[in-house]
C-alpha positions in Angstrom: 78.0 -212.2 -53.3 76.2 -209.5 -55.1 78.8 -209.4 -57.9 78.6 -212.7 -58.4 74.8 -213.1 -58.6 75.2 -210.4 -61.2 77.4 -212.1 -63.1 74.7 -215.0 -63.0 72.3 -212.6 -64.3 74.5 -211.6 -67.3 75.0 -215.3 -68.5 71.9 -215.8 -68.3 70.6 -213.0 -70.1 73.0 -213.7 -72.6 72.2 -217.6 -73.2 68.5 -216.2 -73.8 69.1 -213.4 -75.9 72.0 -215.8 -78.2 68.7 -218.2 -78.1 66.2 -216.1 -79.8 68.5 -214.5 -82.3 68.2 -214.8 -85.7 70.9 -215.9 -87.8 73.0 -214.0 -90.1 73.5 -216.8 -92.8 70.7 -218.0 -93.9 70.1 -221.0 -96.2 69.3 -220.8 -100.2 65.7 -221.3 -100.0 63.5 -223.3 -103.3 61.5 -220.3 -105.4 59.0 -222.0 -107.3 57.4 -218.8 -108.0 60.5 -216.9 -109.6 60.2 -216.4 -113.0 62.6 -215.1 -115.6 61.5 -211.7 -116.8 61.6 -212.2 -120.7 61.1 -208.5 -121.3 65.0 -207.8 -123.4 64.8 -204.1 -124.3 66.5 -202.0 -121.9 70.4 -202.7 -121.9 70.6 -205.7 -123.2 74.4 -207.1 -122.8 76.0 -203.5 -121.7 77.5 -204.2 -118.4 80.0 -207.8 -118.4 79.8 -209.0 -115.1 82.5 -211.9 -113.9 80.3 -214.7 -112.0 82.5 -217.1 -109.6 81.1 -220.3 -108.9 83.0 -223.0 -106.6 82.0 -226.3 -106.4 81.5 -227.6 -103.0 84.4 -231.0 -102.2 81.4 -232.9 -100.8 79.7 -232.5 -103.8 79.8 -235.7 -106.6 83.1 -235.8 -108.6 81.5 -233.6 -111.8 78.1 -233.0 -112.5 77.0 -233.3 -117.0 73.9 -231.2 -115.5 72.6 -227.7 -116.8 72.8 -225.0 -115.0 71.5 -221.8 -115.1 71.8 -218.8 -113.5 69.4 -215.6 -112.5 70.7 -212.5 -110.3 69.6 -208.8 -110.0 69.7 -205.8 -107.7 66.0 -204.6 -106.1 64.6 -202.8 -108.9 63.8 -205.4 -110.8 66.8 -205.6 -113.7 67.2 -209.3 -113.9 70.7 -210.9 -115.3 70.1 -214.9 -116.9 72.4 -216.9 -118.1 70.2 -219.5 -119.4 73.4 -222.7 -119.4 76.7 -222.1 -117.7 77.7 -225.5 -117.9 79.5 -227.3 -120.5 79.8 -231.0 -121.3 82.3 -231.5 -123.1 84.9 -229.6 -120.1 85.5 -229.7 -116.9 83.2 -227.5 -115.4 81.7 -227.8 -111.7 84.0 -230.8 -110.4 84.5 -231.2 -107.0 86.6 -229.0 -104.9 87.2 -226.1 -108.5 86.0 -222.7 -109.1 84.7 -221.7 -112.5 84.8 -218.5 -113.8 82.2 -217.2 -116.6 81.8 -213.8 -118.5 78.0 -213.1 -118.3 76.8 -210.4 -120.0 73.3 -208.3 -119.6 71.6 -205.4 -118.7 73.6 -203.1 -115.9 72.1 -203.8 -112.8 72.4 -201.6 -108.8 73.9 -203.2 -106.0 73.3 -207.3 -106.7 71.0 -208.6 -104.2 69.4 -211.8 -105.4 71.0 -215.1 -107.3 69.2 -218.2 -108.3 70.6 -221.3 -110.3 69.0 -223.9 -111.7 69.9 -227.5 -112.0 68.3 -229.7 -114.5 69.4 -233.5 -114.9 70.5 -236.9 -112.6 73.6 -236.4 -111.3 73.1 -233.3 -109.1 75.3 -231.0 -108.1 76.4 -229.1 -104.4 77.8 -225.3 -105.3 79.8 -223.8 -102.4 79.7 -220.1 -103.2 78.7 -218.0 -105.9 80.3 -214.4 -106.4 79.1 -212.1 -108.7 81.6 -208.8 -109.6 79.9 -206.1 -111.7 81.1 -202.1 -112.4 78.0 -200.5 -110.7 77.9 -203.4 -107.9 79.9 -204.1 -105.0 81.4 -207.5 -105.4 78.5 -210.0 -103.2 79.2 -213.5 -102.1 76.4 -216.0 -102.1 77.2 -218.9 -99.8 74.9 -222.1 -101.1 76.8 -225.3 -99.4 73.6 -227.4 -99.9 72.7 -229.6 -103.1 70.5 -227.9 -105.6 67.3 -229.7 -106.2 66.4 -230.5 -109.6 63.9 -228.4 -111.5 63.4 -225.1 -109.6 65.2 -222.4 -108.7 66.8 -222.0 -105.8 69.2 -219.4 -103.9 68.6 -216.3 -102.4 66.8 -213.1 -102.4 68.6 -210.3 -99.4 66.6 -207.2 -101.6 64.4 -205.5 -99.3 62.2 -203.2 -101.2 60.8 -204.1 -105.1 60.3 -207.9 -106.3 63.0 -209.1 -108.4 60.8 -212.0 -109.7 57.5 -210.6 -110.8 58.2 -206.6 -111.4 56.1 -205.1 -114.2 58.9 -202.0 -114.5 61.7 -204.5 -114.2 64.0 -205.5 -117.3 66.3 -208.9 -117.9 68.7 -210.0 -120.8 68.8 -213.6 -121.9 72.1 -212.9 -121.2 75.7 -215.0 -122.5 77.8 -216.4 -120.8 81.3 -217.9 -122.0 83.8 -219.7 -119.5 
């Protein structure tokens, strides 16, 4: 009897403590605050990083929308791609990956990404990976539509502010599929 009430106890405790706990994926979140740091003297275009973007198969069939990208490690050095999509090709249909060269200034461990989607037809990214030589490769995991006109994405750095940083340093970087 008193093994069993324990074990009542332990479910219990467990159903409240699974309750309460935070999750571990979290959604992209809008950043209407985020700006691109448009300071281009340190580094620009020394590290080549390879950016991974699959597009999600509930998303629409292709998307002519632009699409930028933003990503950077906690001290502030900012990565932007200002258009990764092309038109004319067959980038971002449903259910592909796309692969781009992006080049800009070498950054610490990757810890934020933001894109940002500009025209009608939308668009619903799956993940984005991001593999650079002083960076572990990091996994971004969207699975939600962009909204139009802001950036959106995520932001895991835990000490300095990627977006606003007066030390920090970007690259209007290139980026070629």
């Amino acid at each position: 009897m008193l093994i069993k009430a324990v074990h009542y106890l332990l479910y219990f405790a467990c159903i409240y403590v699974l309750s309460h706990a935070e999750p571990i994926i979290s959604q992209p979140q809008s950043f209407a605050s985020f700006k691109i740091n448009n300071d281009t003297t340190q580094n620009e275009g020394s590290c080549v990083y390879t950016v991974t973007i699959s597009t999600s198969c509930s998303s629409i069939s292709a998307t002519r929308d632009r699409i930028s990208l933003a990503f950077g490690d906690a001290y502030g050095i900012q990565v932007y791609a200002p258009r990764l999509d092309d038109p004319w090709s067959s980038t971002f249909e449903r259910c592909s990956a796309d692969s781009f060269r992006v080049k800009g200034p070498c950054t610490h461990q990757i810890c934020y990404v933001y894109l940002y989607r500009t025209g009608r037809d939308g668009w619903k990214p799956d993940t984005v990976k991001i593999f650079g030589y002083y960076s572990k490769p990091v996994t971004f995991y969207f699975r939600a539509f962009l909204p139009g006109g802001i950036w959106y994405g995520f932001n895991y750095c835990s000490s300095a502010s990627s977006s606003s940083s007066s030390s920090s340093s970007s690259s209007s970087s290139s980026a070629s599929k």
